[in-house]
VEXDREN-2710 file (C-alpha; in Angstrom, 1 decimal):
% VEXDREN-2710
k/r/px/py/pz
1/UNK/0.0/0.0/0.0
2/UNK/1.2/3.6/-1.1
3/UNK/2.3/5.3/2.3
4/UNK/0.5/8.5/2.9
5/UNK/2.1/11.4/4.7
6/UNK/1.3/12.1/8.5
7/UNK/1.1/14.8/10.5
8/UNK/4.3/14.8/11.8
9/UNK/5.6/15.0/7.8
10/UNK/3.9/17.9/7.6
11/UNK/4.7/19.4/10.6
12/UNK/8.7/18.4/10.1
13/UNK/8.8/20.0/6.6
14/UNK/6.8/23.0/7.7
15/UNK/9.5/23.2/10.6
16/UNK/12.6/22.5/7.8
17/UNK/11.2/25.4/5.8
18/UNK/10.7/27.8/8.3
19/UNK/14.4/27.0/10.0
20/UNK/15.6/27.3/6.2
21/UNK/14.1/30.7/6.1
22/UNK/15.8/31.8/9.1
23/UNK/18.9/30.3/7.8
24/UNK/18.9/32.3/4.8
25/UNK/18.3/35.2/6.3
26/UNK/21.0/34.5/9.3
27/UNK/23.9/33.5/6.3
28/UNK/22.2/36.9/3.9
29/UNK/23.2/39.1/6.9
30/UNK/26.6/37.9/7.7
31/UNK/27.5/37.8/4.9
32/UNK/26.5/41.7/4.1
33/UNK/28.3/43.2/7.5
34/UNK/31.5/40.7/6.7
35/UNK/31.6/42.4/2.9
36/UNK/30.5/46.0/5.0
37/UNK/33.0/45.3/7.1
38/UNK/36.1/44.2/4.3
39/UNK/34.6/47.0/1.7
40/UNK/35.1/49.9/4.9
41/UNK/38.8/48.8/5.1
42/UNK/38.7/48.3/1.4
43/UNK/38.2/51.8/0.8
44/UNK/39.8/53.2/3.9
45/UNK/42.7/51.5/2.0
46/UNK/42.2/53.3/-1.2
47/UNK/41.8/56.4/0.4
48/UNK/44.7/56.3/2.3
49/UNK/46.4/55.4/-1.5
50/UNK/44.4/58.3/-2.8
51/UNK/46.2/60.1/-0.3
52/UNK/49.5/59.3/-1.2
53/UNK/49.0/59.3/-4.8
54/UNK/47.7/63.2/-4.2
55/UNK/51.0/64.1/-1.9
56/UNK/53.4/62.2/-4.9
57/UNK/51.4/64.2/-7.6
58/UNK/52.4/67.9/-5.1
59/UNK/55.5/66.5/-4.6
60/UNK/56.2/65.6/-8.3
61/UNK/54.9/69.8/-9.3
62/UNK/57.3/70.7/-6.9
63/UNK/60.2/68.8/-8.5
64/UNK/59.1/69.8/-11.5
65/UNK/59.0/73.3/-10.7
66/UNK/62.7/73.3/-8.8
67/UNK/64.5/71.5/-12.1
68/UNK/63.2/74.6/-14.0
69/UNK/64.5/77.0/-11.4
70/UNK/67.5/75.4/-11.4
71/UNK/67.5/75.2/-15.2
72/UNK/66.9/78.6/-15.1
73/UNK/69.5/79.7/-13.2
74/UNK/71.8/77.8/-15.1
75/UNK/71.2/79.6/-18.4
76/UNK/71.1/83.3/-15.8
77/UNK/74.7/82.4/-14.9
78/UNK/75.9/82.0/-18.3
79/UNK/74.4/85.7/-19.1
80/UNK/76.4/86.6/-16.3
81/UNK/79.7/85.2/-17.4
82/UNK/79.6/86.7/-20.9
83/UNK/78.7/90.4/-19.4
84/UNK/81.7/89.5/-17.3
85/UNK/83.9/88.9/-19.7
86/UNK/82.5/91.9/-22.1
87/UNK/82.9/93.8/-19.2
88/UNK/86.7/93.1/-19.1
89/UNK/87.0/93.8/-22.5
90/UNK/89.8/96.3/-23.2
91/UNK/87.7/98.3/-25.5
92/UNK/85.4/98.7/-22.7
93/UNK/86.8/102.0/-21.2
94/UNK/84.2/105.0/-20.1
95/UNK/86.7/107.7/-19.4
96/UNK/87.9/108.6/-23.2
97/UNK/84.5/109.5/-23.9
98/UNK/84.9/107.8/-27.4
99/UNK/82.4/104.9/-27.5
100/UNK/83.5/103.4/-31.0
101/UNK/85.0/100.6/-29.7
102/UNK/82.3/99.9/-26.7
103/UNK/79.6/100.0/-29.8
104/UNK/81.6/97.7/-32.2
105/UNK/82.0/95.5/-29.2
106/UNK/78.0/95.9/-27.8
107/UNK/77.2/95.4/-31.5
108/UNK/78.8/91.8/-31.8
109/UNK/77.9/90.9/-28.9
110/UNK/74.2/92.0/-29.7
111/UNK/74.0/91.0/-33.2
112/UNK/76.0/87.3/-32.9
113/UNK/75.5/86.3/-29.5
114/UNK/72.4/84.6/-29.1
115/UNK/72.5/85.3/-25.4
116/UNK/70.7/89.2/-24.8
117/UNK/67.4/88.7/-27.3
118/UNK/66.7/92.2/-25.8
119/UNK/69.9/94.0/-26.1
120/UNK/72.7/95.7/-24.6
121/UNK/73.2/99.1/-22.9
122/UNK/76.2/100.8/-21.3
123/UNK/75.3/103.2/-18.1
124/UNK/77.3/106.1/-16.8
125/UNK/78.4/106.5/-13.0
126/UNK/74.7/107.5/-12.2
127/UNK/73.4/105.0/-13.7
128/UNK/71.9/106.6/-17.0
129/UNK/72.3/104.9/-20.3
130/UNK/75.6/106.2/-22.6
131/UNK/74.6/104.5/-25.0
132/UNK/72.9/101.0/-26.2
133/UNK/72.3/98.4/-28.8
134/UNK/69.8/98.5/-30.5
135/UNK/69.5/102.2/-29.6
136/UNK/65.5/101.1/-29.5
137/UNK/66.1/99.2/-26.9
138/UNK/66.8/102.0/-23.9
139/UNK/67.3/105.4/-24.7
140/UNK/70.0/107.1/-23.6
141/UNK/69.9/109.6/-20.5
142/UNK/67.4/106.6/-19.0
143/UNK/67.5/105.1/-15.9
144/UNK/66.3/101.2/-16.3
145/UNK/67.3/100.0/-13.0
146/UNK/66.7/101.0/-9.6
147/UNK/69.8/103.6/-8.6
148/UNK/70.8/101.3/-5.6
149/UNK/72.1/98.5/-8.1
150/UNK/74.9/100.8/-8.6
151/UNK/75.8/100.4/-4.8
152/UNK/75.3/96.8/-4.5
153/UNK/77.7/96.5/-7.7
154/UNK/79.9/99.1/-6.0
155/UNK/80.4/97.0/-2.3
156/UNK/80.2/93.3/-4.0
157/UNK/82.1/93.9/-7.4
158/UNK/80.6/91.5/-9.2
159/UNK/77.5/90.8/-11.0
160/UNK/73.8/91.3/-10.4
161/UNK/71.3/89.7/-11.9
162/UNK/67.9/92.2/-11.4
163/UNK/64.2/92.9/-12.8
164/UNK/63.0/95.6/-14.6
165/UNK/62.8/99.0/-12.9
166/UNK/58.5/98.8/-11.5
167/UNK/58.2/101.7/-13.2
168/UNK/59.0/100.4/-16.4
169/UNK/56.1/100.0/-19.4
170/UNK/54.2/96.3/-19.2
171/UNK/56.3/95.0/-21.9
172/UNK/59.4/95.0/-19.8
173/UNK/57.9/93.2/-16.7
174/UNK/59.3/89.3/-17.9
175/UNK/63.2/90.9/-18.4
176/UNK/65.8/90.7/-16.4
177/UNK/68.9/92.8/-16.8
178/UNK/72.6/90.9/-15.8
179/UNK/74.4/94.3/-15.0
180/UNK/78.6/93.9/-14.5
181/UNK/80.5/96.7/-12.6
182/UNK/83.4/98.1/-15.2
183/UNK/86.1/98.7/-12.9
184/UNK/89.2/100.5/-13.8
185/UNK/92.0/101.1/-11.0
186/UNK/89.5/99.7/-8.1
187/UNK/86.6/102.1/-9.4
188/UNK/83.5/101.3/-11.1
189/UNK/83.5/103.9/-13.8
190/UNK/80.2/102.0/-15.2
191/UNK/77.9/99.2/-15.7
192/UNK/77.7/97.0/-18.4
193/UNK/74.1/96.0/-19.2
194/UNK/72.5/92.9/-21.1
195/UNK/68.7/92.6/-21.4
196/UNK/66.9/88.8/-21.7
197/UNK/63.1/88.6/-22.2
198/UNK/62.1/85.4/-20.6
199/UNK/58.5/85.4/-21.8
200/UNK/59.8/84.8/-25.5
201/UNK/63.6/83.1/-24.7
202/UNK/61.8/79.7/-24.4
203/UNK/64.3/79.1/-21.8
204/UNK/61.4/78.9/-19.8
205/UNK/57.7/78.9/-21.9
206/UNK/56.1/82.1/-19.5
207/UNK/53.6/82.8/-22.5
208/UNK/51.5/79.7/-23.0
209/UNK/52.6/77.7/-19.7
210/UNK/52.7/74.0/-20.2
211/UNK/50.2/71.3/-20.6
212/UNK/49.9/70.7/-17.0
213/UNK/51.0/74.1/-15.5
214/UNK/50.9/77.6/-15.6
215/UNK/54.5/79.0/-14.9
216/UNK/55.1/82.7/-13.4
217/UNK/57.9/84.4/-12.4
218/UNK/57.7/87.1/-9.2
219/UNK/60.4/88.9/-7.3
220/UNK/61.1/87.6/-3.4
221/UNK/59.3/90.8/-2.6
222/UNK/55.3/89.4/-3.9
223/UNK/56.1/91.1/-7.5
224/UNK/54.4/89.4/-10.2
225/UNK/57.2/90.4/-13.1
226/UNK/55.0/87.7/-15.9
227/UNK/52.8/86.8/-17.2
228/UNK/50.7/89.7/-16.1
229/UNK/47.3/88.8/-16.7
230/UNK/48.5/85.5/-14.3
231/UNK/45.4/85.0/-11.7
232/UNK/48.6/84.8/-9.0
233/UNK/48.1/88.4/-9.2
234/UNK/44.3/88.9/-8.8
235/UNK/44.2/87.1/-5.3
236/UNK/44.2/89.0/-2.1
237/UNK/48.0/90.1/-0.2
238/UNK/47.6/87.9/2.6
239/UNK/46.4/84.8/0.7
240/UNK/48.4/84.9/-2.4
241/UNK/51.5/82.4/-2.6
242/UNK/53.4/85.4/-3.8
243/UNK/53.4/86.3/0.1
244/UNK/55.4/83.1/1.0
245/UNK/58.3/84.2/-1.8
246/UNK/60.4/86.2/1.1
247/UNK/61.1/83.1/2.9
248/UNK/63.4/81.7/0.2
249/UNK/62.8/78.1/0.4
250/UNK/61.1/76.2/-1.8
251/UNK/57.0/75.3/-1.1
252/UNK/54.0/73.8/-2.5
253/UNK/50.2/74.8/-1.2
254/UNK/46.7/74.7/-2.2
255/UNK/45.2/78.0/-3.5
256/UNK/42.0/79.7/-5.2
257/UNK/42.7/81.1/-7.9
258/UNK/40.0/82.7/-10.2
259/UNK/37.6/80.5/-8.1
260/UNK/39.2/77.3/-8.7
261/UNK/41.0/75.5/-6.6
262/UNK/44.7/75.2/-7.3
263/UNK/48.2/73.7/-6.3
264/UNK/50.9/76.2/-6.3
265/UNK/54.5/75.5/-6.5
266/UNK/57.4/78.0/-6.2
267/UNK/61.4/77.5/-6.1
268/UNK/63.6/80.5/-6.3
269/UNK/65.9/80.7/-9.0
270/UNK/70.0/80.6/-7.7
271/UNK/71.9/83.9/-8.1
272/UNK/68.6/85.8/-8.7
273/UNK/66.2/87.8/-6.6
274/UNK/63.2/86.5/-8.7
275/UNK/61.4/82.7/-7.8
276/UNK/59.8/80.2/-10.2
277/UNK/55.9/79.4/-9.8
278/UNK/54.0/76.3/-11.0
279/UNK/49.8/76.7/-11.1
280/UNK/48.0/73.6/-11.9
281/UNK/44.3/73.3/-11.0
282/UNK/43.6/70.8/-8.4
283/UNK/41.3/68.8/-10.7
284/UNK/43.8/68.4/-13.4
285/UNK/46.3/67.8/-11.6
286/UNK/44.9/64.8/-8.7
287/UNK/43.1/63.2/-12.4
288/UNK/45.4/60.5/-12.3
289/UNK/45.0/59.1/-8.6
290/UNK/41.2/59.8/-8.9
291/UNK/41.4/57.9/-12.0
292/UNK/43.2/55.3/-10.0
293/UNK/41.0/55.1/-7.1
294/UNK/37.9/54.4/-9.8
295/UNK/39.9/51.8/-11.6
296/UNK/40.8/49.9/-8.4
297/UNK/36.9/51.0/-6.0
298/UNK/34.4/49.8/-8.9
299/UNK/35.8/46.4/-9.7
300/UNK/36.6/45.8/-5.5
301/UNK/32.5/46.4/-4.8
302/UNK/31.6/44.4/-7.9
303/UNK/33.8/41.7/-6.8
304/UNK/32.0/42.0/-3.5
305/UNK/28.5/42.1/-4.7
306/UNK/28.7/39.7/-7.4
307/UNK/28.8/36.4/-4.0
308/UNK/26.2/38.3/-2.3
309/UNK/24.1/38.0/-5.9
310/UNK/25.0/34.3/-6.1
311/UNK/24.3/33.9/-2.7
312/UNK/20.9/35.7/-2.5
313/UNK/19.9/33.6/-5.9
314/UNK/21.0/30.2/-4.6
315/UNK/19.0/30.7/-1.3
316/UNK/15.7/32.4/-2.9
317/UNK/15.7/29.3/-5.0
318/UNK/16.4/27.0/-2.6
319/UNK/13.9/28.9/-0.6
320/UNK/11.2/28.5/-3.0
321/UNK/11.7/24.6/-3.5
322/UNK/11.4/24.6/0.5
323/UNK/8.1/26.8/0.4
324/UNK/6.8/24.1/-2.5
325/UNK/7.6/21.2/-0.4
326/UNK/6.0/23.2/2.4
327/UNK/2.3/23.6/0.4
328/UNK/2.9/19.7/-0.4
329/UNK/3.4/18.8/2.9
330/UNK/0.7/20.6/3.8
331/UNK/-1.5/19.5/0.9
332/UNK/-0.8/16.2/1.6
333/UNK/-1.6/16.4/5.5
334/UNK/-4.9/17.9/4.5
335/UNK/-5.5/15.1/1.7
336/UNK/-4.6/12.4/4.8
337/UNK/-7.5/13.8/6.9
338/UNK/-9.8/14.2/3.8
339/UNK/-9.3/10.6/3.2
340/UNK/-9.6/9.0/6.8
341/UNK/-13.3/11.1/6.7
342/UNK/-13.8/9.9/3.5
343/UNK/-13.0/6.2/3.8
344/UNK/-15.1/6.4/7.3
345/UNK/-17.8/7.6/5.1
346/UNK/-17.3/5.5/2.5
347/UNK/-18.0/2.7/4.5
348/UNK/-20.9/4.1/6.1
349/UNK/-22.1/4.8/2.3
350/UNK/-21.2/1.4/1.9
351/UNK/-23.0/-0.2/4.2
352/UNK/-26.4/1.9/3.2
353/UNK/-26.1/0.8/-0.2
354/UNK/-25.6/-3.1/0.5
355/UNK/-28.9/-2.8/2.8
356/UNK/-31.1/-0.7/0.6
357/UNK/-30.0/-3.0/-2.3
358/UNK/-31.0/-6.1/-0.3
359/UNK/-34.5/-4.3/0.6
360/UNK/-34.9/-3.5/-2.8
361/UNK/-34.1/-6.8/-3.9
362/UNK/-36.3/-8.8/-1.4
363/UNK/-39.6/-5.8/-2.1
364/UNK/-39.3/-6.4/-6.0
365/UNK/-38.3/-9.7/-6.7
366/UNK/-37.6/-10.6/-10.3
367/UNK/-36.9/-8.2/-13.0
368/UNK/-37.9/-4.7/-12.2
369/UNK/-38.2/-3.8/-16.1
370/UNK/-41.6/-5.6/-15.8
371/UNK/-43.2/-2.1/-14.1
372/UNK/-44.5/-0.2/-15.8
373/UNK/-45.9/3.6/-15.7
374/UNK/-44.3/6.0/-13.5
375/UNK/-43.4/2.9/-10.6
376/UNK/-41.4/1.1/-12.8
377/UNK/-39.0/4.2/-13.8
378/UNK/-38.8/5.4/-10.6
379/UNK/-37.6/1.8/-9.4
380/UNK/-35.4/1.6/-12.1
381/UNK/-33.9/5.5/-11.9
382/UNK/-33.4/4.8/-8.0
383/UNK/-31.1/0.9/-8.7
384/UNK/-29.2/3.7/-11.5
385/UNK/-28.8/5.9/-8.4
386/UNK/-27.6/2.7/-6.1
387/UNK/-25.3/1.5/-8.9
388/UNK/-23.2/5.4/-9.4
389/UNK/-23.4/5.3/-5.6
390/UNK/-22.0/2.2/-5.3
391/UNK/-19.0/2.7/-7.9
392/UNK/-18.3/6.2/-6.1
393/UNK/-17.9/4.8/-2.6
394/UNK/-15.7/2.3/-4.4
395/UNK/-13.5/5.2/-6.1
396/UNK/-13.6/7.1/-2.4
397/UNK/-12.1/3.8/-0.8
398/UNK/-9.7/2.9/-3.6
399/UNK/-8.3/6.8/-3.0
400/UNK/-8.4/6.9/0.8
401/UNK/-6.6/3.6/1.4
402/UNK/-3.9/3.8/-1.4
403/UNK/-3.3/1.6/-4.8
404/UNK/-1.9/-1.8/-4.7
405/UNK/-2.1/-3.4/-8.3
406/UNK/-2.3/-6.7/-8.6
407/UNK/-0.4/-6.6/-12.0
408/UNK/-0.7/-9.6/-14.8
409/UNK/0.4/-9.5/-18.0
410/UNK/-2.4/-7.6/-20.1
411/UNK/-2.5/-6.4/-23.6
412/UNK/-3.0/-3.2/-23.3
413/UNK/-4.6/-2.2/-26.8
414/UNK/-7.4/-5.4/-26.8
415/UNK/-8.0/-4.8/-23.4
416/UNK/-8.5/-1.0/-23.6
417/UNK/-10.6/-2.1/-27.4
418/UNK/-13.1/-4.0/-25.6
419/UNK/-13.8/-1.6/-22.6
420/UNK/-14.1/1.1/-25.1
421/UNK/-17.2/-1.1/-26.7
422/UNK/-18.7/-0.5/-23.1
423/UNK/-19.4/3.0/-24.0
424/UNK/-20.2/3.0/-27.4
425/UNK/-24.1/2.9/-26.7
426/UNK/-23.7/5.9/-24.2
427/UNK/-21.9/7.8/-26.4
428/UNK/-24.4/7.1/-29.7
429/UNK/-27.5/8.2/-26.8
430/UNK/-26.0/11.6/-26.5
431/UNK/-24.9/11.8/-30.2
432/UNK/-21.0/11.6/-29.5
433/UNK/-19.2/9.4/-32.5
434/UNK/-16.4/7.5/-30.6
435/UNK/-14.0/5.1/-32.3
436/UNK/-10.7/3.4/-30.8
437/UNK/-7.6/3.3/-32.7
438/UNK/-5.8/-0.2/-31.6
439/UNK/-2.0/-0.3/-31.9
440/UNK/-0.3/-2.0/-34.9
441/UNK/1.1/-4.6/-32.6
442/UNK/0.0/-6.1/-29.1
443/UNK/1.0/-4.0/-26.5
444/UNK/2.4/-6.2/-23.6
445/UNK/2.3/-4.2/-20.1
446/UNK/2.2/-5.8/-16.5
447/UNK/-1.1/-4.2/-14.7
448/UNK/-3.8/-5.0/-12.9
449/UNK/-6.7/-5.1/-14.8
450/UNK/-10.1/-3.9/-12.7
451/UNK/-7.4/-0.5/-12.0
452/UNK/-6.7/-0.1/-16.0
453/UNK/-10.4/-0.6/-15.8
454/UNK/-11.2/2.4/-13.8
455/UNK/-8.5/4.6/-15.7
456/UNK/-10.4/3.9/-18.8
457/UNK/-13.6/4.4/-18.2
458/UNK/-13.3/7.5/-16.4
459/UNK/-11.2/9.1/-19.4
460/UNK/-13.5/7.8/-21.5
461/UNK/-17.1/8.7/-19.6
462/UNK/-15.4/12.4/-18.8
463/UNK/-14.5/13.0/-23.0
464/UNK/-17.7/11.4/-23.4
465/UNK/-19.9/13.9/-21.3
466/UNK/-17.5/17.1/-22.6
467/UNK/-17.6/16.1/-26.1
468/UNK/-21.4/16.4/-25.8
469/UNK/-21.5/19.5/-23.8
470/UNK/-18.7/21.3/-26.1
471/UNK/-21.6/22.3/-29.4
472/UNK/-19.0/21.1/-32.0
473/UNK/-21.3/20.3/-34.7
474/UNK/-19.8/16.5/-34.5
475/UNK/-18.7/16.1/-31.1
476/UNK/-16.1/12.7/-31.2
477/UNK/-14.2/11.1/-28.8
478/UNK/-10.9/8.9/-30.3
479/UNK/-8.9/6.3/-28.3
480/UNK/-6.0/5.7/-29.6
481/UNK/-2.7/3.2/-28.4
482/UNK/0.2/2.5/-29.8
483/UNK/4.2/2.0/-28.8
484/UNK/6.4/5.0/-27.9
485/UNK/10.0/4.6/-26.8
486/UNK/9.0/1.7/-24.6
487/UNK/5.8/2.7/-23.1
488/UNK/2.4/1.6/-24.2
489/UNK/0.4/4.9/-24.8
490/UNK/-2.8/5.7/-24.5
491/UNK/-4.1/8.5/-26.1
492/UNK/-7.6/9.8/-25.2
493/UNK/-9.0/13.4/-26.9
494/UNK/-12.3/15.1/-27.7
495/UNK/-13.4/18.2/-29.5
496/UNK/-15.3/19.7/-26.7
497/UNK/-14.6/23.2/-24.9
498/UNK/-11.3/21.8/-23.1
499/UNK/-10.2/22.2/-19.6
500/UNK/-10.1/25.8/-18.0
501/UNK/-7.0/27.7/-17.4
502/UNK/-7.6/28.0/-13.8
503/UNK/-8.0/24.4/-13.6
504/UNK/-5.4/23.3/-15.4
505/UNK/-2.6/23.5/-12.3
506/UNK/-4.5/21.5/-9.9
507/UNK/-6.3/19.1/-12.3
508/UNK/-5.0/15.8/-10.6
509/UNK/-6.0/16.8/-7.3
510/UNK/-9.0/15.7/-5.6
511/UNK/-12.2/16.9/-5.4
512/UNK/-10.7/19.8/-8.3
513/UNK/-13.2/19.2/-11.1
514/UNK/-14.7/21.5/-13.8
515/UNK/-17.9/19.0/-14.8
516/UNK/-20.9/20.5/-12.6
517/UNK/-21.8/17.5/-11.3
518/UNK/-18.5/15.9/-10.8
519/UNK/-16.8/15.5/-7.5
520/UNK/-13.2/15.8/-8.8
521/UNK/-11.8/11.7/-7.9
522/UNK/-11.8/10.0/-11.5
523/UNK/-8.8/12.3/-12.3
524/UNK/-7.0/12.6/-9.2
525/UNK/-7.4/8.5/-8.9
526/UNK/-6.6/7.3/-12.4
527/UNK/-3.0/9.4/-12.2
528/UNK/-2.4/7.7/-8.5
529/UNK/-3.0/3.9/-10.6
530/UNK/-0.6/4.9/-13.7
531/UNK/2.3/5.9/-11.4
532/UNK/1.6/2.3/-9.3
533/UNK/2.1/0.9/-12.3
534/UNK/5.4/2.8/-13.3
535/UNK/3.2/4.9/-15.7
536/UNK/1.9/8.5/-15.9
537/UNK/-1.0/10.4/-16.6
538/UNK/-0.6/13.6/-18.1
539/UNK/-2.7/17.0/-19.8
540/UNK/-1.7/17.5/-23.3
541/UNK/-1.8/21.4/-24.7
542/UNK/-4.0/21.0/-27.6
543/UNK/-6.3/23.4/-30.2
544/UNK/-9.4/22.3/-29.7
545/UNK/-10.8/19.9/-26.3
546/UNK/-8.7/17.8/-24.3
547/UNK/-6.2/15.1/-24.5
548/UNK/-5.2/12.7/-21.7
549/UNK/-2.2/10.2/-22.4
550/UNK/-1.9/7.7/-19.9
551/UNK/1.7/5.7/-20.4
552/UNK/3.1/2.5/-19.1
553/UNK/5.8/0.3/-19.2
554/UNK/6.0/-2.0/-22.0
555/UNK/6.8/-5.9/-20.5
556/UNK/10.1/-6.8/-21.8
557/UNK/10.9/-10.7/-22.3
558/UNK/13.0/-11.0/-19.1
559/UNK/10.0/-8.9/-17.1
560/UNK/7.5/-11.4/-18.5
561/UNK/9.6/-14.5/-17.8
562/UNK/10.0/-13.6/-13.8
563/UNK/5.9/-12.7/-13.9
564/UNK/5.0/-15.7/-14.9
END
């Protein structure tokens, strides 16, 4: 006998789904504050990279910035050797008042040195220009420098590298003049003047800045000598990195600048009183690490969620096969009590029947077709009534206490031929055409015959009574066997209205039914024989009505030897 679940079935899988859920959820939320926890130190680690990379980006500006000081200064003391040594020259002499030779000498050294792009000049004692090359360049009886240089040459005797005079025009504010002393007999008699214009030298690119910085040069004093229109010269005193220039060393800070935050770098230039600036915005100039900290943040949390995905899949399917097993458990504890009532009932029904058959029997001996007029169809409509009653009970009991087929060896397609006959007079009464289709061949199975029985003619009887309900104009029912990959197939189909969507999932359970006068067992019972036997009983998707195919085992020559 087929086992049927119990209570405590139920109640165990009800328990296993519930502890599952709690599981899921328990493993769901360690799982998300272990990744919380690993993606915080994660990016507290990326940060602290983000960090450094920012610090090695300042650091890098100011390295940067110092090599072109230094560069700078380099090319500045070469100036300052050749006005030295034209300063020496013997033609060089301020006394005679006869400047032929100084101007053969300033124009050589103006027109083939490629030193001065500006030009040369000569200055008197005081400081004005004598005379200069080209004369464009200063004119004479002017005073380009500030009139202290001509101290500081006179106490260090030797040369100065200086800015333009602050009261020069705008085009001047990028030179710087390399003024030598010219000495005769321990006296300066004059200076010796030659003129570079950094912004267009290319010693250092002041015009355009490069790619990744805008370069400046200011005096150690805050003066902004070029480019002028640099925003280092728009931003308050106290603020500006020009302000930090007097202390001498070399820094880097963080600025606005024309609203925009920017990194500042500044190194002072050697021999000079004028300091190099870098001004990169901060945006442009931390892209890199930022760029860095994306590459390395957004495949670290996709790493991270992609387990927690998996995870959360894996569990809400494994959670959905434990809720299924939960409604079956469930179903099934329900169908256990539904059939302990109903075989108790059964039984009762039974009983009532055997006894009112008897009684009917023993008050109308002989054949009660012999009534006639309204007695004799009542008699006969109420032993119809006994008979359905009787089969039902029978169904009920076969459901409630489980199938156990007594299987022989049975040819399936004469077997299922000659029950079909049964019905062929119901089915011409209600003007159904219903024909069976035997298979080519005998179709050997192992199954008990009064179950194959029932199978058939509730298939049958059910296409029967749709066929004639469905209004097709020629309402037929076909029964047709044959051999399919070593199952015996029976295939049972009728044109009438078909079985209803909402039916169609719970179909084979009991007391589910879509006739109006069914009670929902003939289905539910004929799939619980087929699987005894090894078979099945399924719902085919089809056009027009319904089509059952009930399978089963074929009997193989070794099967049929050990049955017999």
């Amino acid at each position: 006998m087929t086992r049927q679940p119990t209570a405590g079935d139920g109640e165990g899988e009800v328990d296993l789904a519930a502890a599952h859920a709690r599981f899921a959820r328990a493993v769901v939320a360690i799982y998300v504050a272990t990744a919380a926890v690993a993606v915080v130190l994660f990016v507290a680690s990326l940060l602290t990279d983000l960090g450094h990379q920012r610090d090695q980006a300042r650091a890098t500006l100011l390295l940067e910035t110092q090599l072109g000081a230094h560069h700078l200064g380099r090319h500045l003391g070469l100036l300052a050797e050749e006005v030295r040594r034209l300063g020496l020259r013997s033609e060089v002499d301020l006394t005679d008042q006869d400047f032929g030779p100084e101007r053969a000498l300033l124009n050589q050294s103006h027109g083939q040195s490629p030193f001065f792009n500006r030009g040369v000049a000569i200055l008197d004692a005081d400081g004005r220009v004598a005379w200069s090359e080209p004369a464009s360049f200063l004119p004479r009886g002017d005073l380009p420098v500030d009139p202290a240089l001509l101290v500081q040459l006179r106490r260090a005797h030797g040369v100065q590298i200086v800015p333009a005079s602050r009261s020069g025009p705008p085009s001047s504010s990028a030179v710087l003049y390399v003024a030598s002393p010219v000495e005769r007999a321990g006296r300066v008699e004059g200076v010796l003047l030659g003129a570079i214009d950094l912004a267009t030298t290319g010693v250092v690119d002041l015009a355009s800045g490069r790619k990744t910085a805008g370069l400046s040069l200011a005096t150690r004093d805050g003066r902004l000598l070029c480019p002028p229109g640099s925003p280092l010269a728009r931003e308050g005193s106290e603020s500006s990195p020009l302000a930090l220039l007097a202390g001498g060393d070399p820094f880097v800070r963080d600025s606005q600048l024309a609203g925009e935050a920017t990194v500042v770098a500044a190194a002072p230039v050697q021999g000079t009183d004028v300091a190099l600036l870098a001004a990169v915005p901060a945006g442009r100039l931390y892209e890199p690490s930022r760029r860095r900290f994306l590459a390395r943040l957004l495949p670290g949390l996709a790493i991270a969620a992609l387990p927690l995905v998996g995870l959360s899949v894996l569990l809400r399917d494994s959670l959905r096969t434990f809720r299924a097993a939960e409604e079956r458990a469930v179903r099934g504890e329900r169908l256990r009590s539904v059939g302990e009532a109903a075989s108790l009932i059964a039984h009762e029904v039974r009983n009532a029947l055997n006894g009112l058959r008897m009684g009917l029997d023993l008050a109308l001996p002989g054949d009660p077709g012999r009534l006639e007029g309204r007695q004799g169809e009542a008699l006969r409509g109420l032993r119809q009534e006994v008979e359905r009653l009787t089969g039902f009970t029978a169904d009920l009991l076969r459901f409630s206490q489980g199938i156990a087929p007594r299987a022989v060896p049975l040819d399936l397609s004469a077997f299922a031929t000659k029950v079909g006959q049964l019905f062929t007079p119901a089915a011409e009464r209600l003007g159904v055409a219903f024909r069976t289709v035997p298979a080519e061949a005998p179709l050997d199975v192992l199954a008990d015959p009064t179950l194959v029985h029932a199978v058939i003619a509730n298939l049958v009887g059910n296409a029967i009574d749709f066929a004639a309900a469905g209004g097709a104009p020629s309402p037929t029912v076909e029964m047709q066997l044959q051999a399919r990959q070593g199952r015996a197939e029976m295939r049972v189909s009728d044109n009438g209205h078909g079985v209803a969507e909402g039916v169609r999932p719970r179909l084979f359970e009991p007391f589910v039914t879509s006739k109006p006068s069914g009670v929902g067992l003939g289905l539910a019972l004929s799939r619980r024989i087929a699987r005894a036997h090894g078979g099945d009983l399924e719902l085919e998707r089809s056009a027009v009505g319904a089509v059952f195919v009930v399978t089963l085992p074929l009997r193989t020559p070794a099967a049929g030897g050990g049955a017999a």
